[in-house]
N, CA, C and O of each residue as an XYZ file, in Angstrom:
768
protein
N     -16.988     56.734    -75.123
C     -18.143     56.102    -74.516
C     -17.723     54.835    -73.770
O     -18.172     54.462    -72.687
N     -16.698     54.171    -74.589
C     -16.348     52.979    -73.453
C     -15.329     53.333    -72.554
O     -15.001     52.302    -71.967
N     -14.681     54.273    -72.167
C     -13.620     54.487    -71.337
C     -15.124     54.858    -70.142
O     -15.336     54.217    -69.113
N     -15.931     55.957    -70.620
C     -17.198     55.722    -69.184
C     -17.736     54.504    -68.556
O     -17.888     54.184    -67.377
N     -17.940     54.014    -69.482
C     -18.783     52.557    -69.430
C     -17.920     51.556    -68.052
O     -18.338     51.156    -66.965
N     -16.533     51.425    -68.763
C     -15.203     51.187    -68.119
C     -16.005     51.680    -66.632
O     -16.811     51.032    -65.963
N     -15.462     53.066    -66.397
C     -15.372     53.744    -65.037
C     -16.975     53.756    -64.229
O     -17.109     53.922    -63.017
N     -18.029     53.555    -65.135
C     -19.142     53.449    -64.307
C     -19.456     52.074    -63.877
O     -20.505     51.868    -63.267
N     -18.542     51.007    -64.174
C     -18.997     49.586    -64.251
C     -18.324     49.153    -62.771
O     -18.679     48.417    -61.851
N     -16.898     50.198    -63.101
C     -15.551     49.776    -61.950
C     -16.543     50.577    -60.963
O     -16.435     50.085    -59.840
N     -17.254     51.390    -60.979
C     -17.805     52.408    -59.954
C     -18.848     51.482    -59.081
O     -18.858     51.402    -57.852
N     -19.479     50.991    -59.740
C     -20.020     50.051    -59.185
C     -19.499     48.426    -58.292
O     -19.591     47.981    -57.148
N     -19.030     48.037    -59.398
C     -18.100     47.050    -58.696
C     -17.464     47.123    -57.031
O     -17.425     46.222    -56.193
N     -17.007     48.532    -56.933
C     -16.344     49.015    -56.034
C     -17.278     49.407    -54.758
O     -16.885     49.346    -53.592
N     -18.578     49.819    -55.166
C     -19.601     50.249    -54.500
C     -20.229     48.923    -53.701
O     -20.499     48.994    -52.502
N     -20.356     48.176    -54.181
C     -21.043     46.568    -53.822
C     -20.231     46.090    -53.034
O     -20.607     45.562    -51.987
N     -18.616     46.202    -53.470
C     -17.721     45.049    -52.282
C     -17.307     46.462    -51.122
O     -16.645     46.002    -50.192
N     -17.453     47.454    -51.022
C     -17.565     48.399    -49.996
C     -18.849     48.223    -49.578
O     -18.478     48.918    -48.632
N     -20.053     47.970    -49.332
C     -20.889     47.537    -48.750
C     -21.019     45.808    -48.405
O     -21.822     45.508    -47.521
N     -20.548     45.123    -48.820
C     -20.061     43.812    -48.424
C     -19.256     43.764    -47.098
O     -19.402     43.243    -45.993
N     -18.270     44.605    -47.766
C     -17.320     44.553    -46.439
C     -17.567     45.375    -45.350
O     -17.080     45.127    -44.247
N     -18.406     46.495    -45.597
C     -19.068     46.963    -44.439
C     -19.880     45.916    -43.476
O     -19.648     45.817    -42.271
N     -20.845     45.165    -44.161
C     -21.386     44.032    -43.710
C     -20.675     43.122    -42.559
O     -21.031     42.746    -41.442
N     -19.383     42.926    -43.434
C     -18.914     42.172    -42.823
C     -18.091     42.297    -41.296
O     -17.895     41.457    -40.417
N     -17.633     44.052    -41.441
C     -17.045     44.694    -40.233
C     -18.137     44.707    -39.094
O     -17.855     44.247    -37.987
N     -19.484     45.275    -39.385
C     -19.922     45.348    -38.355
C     -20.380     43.632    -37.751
O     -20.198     43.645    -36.533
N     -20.760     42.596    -38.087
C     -20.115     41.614    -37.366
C     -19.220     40.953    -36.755
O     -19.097     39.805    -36.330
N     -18.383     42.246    -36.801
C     -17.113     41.814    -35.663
C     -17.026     42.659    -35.109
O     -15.880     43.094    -34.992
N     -17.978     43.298    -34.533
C     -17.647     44.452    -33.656
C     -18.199     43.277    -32.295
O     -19.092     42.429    -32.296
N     -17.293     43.669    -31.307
C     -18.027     43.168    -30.059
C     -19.173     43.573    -29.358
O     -19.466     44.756    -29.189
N     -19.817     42.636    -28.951
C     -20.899     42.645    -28.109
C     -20.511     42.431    -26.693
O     -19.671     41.627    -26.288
N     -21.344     43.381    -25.881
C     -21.021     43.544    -24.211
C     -21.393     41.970    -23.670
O     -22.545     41.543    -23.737
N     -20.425     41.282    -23.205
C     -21.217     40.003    -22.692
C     -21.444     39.865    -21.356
O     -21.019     40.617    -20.479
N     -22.240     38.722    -21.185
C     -23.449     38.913    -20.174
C     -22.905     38.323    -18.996
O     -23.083     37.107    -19.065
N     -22.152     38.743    -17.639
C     -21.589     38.646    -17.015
C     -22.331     38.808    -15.539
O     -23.140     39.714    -15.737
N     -22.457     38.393    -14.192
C     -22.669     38.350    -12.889
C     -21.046     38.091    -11.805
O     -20.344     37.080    -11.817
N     -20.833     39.317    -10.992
C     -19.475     39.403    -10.511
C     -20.914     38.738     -8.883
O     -22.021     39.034     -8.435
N     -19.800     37.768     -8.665
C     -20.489     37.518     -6.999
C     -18.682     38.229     -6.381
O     -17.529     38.250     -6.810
N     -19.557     38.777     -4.987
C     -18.734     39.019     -4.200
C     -18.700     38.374     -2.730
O     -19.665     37.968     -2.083
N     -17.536     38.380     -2.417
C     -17.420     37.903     -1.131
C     -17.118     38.293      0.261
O     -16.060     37.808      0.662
N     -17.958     39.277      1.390
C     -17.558     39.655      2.500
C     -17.877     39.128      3.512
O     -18.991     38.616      3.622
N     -16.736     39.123      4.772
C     -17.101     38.596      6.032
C     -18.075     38.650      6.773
O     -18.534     39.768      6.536
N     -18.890     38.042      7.745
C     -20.170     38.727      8.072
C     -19.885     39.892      9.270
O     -20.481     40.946      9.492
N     -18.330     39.053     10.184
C     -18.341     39.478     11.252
C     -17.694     40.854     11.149
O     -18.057     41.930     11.625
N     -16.534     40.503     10.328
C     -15.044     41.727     10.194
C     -15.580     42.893      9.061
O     -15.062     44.007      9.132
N     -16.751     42.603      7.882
C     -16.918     43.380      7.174
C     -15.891     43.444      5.970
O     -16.017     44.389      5.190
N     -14.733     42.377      5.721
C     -13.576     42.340      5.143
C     -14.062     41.554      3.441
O     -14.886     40.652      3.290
N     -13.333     42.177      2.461
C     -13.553     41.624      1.463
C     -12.420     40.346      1.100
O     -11.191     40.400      1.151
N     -13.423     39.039      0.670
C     -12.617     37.956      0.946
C     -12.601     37.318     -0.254
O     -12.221     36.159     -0.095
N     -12.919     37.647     -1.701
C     -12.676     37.329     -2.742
C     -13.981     37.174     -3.732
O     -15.077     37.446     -3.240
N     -13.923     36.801     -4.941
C     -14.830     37.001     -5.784
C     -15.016     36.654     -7.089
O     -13.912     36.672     -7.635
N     -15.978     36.310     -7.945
C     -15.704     35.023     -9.249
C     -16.878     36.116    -10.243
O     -17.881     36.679     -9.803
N     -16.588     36.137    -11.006
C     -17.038     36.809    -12.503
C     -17.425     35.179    -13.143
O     -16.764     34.156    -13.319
N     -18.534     35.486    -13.319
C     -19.518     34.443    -14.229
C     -20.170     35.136    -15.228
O     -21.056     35.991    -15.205
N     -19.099     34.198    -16.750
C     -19.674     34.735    -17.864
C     -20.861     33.971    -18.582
O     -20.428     32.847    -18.836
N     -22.084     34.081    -18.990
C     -22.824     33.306    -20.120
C     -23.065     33.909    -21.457
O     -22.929     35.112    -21.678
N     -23.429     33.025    -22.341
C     -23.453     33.114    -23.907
C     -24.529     33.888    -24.067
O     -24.638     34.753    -24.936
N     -25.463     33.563    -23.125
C     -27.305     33.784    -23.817
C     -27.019     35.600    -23.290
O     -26.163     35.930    -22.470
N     -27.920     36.515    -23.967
C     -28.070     37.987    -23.045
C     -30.056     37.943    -22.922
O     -31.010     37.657    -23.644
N     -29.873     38.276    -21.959
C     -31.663     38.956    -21.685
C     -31.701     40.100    -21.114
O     -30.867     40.370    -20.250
N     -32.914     41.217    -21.575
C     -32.941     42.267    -21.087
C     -33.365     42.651    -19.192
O     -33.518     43.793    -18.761
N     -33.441     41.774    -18.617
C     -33.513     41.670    -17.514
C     -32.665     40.638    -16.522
O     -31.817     39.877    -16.989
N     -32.864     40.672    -15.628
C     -31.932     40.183    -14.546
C     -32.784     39.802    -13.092
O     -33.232     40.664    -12.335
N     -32.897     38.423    -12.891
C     -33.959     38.440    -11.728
C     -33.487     37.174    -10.739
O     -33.397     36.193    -11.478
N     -33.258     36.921     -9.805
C     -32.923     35.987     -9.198
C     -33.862     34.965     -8.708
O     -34.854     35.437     -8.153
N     -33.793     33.661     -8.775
C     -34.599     32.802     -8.298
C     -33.671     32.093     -7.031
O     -32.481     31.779     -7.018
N     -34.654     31.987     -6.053
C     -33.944     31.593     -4.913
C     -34.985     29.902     -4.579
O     -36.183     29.752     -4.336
N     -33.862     28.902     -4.716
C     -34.260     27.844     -3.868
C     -33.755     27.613     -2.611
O     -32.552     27.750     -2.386
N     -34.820     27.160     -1.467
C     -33.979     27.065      0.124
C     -34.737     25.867      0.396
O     -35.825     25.482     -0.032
N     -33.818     25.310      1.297
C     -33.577     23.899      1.801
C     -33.721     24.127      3.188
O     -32.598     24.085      3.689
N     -34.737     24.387      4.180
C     -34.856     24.715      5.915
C     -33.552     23.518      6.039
O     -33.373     22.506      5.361
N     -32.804     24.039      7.102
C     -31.915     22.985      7.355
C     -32.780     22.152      8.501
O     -33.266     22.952      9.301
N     -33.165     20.543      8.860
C     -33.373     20.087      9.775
C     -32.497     19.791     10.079
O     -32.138     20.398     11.088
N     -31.391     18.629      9.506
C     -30.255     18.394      9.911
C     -29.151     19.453      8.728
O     -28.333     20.370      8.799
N     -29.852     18.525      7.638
C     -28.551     19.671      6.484
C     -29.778     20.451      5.433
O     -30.959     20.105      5.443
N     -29.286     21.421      4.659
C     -30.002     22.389      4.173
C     -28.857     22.177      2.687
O     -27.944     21.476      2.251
N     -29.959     23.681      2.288
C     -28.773     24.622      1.595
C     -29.694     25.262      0.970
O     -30.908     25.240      1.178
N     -28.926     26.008     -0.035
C     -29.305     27.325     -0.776
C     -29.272     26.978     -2.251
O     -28.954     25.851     -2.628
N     -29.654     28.108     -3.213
C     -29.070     27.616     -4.280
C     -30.130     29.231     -5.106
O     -31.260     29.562     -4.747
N     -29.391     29.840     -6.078
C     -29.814     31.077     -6.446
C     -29.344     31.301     -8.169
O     -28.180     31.436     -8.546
N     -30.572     31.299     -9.064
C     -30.413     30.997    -10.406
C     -30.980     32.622    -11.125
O     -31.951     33.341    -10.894
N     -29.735     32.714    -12.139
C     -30.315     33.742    -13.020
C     -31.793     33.199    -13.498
O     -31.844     32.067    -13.978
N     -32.833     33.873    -13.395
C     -34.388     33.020    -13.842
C     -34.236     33.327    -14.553
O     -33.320     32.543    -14.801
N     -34.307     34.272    -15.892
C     -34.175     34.390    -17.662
C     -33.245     33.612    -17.854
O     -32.438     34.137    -18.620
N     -32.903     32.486    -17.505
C     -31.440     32.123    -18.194
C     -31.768     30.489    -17.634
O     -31.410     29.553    -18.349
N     -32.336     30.275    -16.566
C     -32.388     28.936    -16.083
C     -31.213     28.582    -15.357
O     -31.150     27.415    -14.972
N     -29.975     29.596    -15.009
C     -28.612     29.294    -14.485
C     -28.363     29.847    -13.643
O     -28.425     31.021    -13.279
N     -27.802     28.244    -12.992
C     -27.180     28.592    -11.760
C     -25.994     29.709    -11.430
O     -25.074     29.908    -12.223
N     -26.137     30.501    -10.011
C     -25.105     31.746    -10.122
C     -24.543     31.420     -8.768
O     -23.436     31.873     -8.478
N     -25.278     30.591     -7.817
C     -24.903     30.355     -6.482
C     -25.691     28.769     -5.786
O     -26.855     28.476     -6.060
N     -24.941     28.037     -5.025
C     -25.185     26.764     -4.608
C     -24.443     26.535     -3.689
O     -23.262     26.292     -3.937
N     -25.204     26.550     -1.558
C     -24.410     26.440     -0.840
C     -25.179     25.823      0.124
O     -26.299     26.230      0.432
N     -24.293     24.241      0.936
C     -24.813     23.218      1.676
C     -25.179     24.530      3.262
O     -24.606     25.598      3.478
N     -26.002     24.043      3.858
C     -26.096     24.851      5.386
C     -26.913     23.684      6.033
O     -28.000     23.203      5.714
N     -25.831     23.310      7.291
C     -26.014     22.292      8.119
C     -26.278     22.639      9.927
O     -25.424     23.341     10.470
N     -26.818     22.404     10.314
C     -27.470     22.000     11.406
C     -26.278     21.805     12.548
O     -25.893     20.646     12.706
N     -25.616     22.920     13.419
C     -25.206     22.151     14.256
C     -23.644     21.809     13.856
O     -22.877     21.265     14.651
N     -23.276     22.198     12.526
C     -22.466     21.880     11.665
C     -22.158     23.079     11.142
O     -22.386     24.163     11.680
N     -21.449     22.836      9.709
C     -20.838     23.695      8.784
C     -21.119     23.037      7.827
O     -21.070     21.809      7.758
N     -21.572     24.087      6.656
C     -21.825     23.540      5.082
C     -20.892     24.050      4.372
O     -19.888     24.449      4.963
N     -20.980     24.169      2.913
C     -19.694     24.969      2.311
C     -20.338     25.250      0.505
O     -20.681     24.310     -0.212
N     -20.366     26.281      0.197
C     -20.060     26.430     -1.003
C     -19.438     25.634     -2.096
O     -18.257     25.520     -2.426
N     -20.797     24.983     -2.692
C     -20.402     23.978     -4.103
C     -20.853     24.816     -5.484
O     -20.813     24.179     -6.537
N     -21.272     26.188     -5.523
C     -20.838     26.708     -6.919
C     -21.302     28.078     -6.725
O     -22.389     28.293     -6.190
N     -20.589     28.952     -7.102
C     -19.197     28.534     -7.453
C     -17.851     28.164     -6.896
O     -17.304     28.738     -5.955
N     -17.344     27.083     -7.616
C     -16.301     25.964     -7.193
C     -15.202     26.943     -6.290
O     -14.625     26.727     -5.225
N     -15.195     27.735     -6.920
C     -13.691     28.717     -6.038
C     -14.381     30.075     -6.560
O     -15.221     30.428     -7.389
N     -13.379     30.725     -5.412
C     -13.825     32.369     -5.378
C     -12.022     32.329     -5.938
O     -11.155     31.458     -5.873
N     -12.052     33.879     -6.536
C     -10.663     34.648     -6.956
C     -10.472     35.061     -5.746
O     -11.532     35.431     -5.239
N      -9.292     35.186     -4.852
C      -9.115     35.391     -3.477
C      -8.836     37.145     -4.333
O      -8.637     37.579     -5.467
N      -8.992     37.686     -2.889
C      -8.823     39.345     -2.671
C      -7.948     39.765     -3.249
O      -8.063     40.431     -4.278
N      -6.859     39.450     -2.687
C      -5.872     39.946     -3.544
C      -5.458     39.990     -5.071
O      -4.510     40.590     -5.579
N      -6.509     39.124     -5.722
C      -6.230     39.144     -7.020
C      -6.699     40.554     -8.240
O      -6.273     40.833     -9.360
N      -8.059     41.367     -7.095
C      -8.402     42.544     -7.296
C      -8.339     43.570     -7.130
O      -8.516     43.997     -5.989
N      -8.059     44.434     -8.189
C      -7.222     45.699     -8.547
C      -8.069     46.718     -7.570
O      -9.285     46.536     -7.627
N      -7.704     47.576     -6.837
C      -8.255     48.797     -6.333
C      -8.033     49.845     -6.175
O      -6.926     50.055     -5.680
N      -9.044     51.266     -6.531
C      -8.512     52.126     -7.249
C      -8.318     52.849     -6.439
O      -8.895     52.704     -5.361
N      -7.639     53.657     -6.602
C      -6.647     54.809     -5.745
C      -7.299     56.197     -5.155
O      -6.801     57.097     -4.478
N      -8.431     56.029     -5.613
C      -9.075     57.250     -5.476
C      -9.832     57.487     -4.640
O     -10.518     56.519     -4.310
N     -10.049     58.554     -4.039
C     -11.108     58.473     -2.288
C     -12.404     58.907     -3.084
O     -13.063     59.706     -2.419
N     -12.907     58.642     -4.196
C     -14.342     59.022     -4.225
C     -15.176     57.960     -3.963
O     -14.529     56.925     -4.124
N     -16.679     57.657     -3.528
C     -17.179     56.478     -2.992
C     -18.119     56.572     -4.282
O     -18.719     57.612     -4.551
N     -18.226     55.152     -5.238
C     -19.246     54.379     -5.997
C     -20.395     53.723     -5.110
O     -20.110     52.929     -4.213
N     -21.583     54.055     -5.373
C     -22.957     53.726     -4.463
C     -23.276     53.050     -5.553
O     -22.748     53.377     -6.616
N     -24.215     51.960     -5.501
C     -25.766     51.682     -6.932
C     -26.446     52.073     -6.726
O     -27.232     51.569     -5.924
N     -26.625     53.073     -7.199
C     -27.201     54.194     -7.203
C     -29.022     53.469     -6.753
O     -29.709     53.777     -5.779
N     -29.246     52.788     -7.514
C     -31.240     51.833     -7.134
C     -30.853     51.690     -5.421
O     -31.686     52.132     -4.630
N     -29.608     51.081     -4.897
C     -29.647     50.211     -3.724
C     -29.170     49.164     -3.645
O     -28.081     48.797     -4.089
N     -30.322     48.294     -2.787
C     -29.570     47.252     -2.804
C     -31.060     46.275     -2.660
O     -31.985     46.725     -1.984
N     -31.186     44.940     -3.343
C     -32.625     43.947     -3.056
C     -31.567     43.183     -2.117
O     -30.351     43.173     -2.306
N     -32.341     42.463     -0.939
C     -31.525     41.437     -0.415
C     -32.582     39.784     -0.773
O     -33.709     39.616     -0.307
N     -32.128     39.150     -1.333
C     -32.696     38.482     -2.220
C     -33.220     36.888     -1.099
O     -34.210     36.161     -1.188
N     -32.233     36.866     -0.288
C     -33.083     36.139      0.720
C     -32.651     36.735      2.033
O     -31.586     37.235      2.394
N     -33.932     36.507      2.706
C     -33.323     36.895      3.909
C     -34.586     36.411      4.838
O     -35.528     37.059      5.294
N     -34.263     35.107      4.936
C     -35.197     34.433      5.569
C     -35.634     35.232      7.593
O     -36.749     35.167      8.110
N     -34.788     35.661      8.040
C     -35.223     36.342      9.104
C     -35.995     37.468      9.504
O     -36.487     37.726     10.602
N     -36.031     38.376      7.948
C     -36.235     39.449      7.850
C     -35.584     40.133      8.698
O     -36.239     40.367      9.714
N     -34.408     40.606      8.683
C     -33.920     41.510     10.065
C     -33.564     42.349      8.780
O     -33.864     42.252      7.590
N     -32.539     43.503      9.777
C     -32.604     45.051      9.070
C     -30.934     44.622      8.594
O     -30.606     43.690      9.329
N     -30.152     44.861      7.941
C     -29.012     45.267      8.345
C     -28.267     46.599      7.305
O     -29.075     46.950      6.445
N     -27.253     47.183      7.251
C     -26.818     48.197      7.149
C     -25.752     47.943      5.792
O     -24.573     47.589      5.769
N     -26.604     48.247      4.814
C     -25.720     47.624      3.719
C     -24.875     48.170      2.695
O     -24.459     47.878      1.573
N     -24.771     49.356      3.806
C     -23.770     50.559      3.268
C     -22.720     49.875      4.016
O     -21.731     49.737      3.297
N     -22.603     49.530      4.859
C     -21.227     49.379      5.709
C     -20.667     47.927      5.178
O     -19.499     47.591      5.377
N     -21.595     47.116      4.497
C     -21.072     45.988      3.940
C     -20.588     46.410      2.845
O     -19.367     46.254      2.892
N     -21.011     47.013      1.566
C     -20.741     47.652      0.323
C     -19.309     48.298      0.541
O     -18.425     48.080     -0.287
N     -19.026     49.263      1.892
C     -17.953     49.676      1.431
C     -16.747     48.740      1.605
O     -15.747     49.379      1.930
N     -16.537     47.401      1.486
C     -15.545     46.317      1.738
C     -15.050     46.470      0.196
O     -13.860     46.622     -0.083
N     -16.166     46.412     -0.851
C     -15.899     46.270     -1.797
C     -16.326     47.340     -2.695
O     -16.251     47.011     -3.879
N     -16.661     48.272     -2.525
C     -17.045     49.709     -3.758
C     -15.262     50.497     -4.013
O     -15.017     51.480     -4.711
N     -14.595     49.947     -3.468
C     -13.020     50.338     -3.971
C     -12.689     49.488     -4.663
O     -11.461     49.534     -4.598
N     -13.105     48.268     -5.677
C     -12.543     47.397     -5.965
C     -12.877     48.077     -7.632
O     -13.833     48.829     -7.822
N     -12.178     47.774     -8.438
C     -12.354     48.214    -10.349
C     -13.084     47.889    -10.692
O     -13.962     48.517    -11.283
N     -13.005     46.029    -10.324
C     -14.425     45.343    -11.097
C     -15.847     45.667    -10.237
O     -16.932     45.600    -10.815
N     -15.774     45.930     -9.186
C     -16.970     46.429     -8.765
C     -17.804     47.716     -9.221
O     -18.982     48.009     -9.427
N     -16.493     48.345     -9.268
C     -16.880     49.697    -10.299
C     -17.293     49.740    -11.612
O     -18.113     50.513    -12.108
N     -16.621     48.787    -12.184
C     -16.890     48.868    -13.384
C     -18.501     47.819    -14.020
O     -19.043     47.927    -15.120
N     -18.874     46.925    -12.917
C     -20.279     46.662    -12.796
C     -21.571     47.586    -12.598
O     -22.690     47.597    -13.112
N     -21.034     48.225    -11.793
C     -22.250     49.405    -11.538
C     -22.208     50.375    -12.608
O     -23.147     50.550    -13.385
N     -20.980     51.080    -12.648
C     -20.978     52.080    -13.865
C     -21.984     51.239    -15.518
O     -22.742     51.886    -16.241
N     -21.712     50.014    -15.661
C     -22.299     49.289    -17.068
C     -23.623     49.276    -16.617
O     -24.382     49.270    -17.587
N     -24.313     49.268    -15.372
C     -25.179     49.369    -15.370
C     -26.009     49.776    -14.480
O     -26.681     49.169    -13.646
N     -25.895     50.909    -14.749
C     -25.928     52.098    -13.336
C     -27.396     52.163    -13.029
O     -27.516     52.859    -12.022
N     -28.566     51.745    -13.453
C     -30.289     51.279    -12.833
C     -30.351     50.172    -12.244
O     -31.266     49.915    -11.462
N     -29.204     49.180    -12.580
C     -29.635     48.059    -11.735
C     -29.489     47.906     -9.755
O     -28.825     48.698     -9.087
N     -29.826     47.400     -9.503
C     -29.609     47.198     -7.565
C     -28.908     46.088     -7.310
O     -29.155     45.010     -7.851
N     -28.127     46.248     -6.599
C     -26.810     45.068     -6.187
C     -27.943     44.244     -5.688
O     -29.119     44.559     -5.500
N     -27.419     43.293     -5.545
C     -28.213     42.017     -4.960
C     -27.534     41.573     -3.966
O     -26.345     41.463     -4.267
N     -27.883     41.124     -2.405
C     -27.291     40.597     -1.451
C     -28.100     39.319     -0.801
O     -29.267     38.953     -0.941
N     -27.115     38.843     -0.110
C     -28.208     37.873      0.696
C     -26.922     37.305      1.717
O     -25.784     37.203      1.259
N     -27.195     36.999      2.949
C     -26.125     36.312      3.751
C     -26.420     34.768      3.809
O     -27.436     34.164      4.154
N     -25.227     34.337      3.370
C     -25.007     32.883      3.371
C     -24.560     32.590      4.891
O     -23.729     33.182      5.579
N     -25.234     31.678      5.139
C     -24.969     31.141      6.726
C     -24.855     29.722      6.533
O     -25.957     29.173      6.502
N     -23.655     28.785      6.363
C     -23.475     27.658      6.588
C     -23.871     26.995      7.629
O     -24.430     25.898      7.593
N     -23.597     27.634      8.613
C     -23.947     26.742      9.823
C     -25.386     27.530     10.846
O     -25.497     28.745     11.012
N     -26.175     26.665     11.310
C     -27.202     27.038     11.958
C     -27.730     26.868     13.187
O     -27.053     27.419     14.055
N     -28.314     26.528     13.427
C     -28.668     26.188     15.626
C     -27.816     26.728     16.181
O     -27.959     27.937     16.363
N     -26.593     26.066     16.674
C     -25.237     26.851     17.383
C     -24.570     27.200     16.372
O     -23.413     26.782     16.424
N     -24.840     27.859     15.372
C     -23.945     28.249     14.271
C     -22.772     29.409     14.991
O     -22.939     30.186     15.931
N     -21.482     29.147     14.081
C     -20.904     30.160     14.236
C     -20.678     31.454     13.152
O     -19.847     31.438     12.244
N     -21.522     32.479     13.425
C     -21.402     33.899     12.549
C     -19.786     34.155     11.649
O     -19.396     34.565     10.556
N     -19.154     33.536     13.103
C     -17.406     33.704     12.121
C     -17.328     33.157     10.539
O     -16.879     33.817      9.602
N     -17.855     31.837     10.460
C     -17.984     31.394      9.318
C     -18.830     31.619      7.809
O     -18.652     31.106      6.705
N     -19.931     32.734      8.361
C     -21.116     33.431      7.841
C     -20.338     34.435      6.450
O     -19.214     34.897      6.642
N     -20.944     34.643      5.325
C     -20.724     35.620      4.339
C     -21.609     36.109      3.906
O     -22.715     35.585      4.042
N     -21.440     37.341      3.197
C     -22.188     38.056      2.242
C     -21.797     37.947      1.361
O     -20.623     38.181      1.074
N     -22.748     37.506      0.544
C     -22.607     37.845     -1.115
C     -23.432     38.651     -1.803
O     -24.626     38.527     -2.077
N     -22.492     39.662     -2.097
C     -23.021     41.002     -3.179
C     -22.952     40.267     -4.668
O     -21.970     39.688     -5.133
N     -24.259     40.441     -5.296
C     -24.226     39.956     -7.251
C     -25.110     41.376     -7.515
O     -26.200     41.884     -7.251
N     -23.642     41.685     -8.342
C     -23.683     42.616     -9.795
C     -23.812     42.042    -10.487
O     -23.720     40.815    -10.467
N     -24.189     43.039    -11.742
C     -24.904     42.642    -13.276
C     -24.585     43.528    -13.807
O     -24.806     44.723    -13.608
N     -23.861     42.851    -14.766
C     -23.212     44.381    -16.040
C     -24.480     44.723    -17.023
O     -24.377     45.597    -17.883
């Protein structure tokens, strides 16, 4: 009777710290974190010119952009915030007559730092595309901008994580009145 007692006591014992430590494994499993890839293409050449992955702590089940604009009289600018989050994802001076410049994010990863895959099949987002400002309302063709960068991994691998969402675009124009277009970009923001 006590050699059972023994083995039903150890049975237990054993049962409790195997559910403990189960406990404890699945808090270390990783969580997908909450990431926005901005991209960077030329306005004129269509050329992909580099690009910055912005990670945050907080996750929300949605993704929505808030756009502040500054009419340039003399100087302007832009400025474009995850709204569930209150954070900034984009902040850029646009001057009059002039040239403004991109104050966040601080630096782009230049082109070359991104891997591209070898393969001739074409990645679409699948929703499209919102163009998130576009103060002129004009049309433009945002398949032919997309393909600068739908060969790139991390681009791929944004859409694939979250294959309902719609790329987000908007053209940044630093300079305005006699602006020069040469200096003009697109920025594509994915959302994993």
């Amino acid at each position: 009777m006590k050699t059972k007692f023994i083995t039903l006591f150890a049975f237990v014992v054993l049962l409790t710290s195997c559910v403990g430590a189960e406990d404890d494994l699945s808090s270390t499993i990783p969580v997908q974190d909450n990431k926005v890839l901005l991209l960077k293409v030329d306005y004129t050449t269509n050329t992909f010119e580099g690009g910055k992955e912005l990670t945050f702590s907080d996750t929300t089940a949605t993704f929505n952009i808030e756009v502040e604009y500054q009419q340039p009289g003399d100087f302007g600018g832009i400025q474009l915030y995850y709204k569930e989050l209150d954070a900034k994802i984009f902040d850029g001076t646009i001057v009059w007559d002039g040239t403004g410049e991109i104050n966040y994010p601080e630096s782009f990863e230049p082109a070359s730092s991104f891997e591209v895959t070898l393969t001739n099949d074409y990645v679409f987002p699948t929703e499209g595309f919102e163009n998130v400002f576009n103060p002129t309302e004009g049309n433009y063709d945002y398949q032919t901008i997309w393909s600068a960068v739908q060969s790139l991994i991390k681009a791929r691998e944004f859409v694939l994580s979250n294959p309902d969402a719609k790329a987000r675009i908007f053209l940044y124009t630093p300079s305005v009145g006699v602006g020069n277009p040469e200096e003009w970009d697109w920025i594509i923001i994915l959302k994993n």
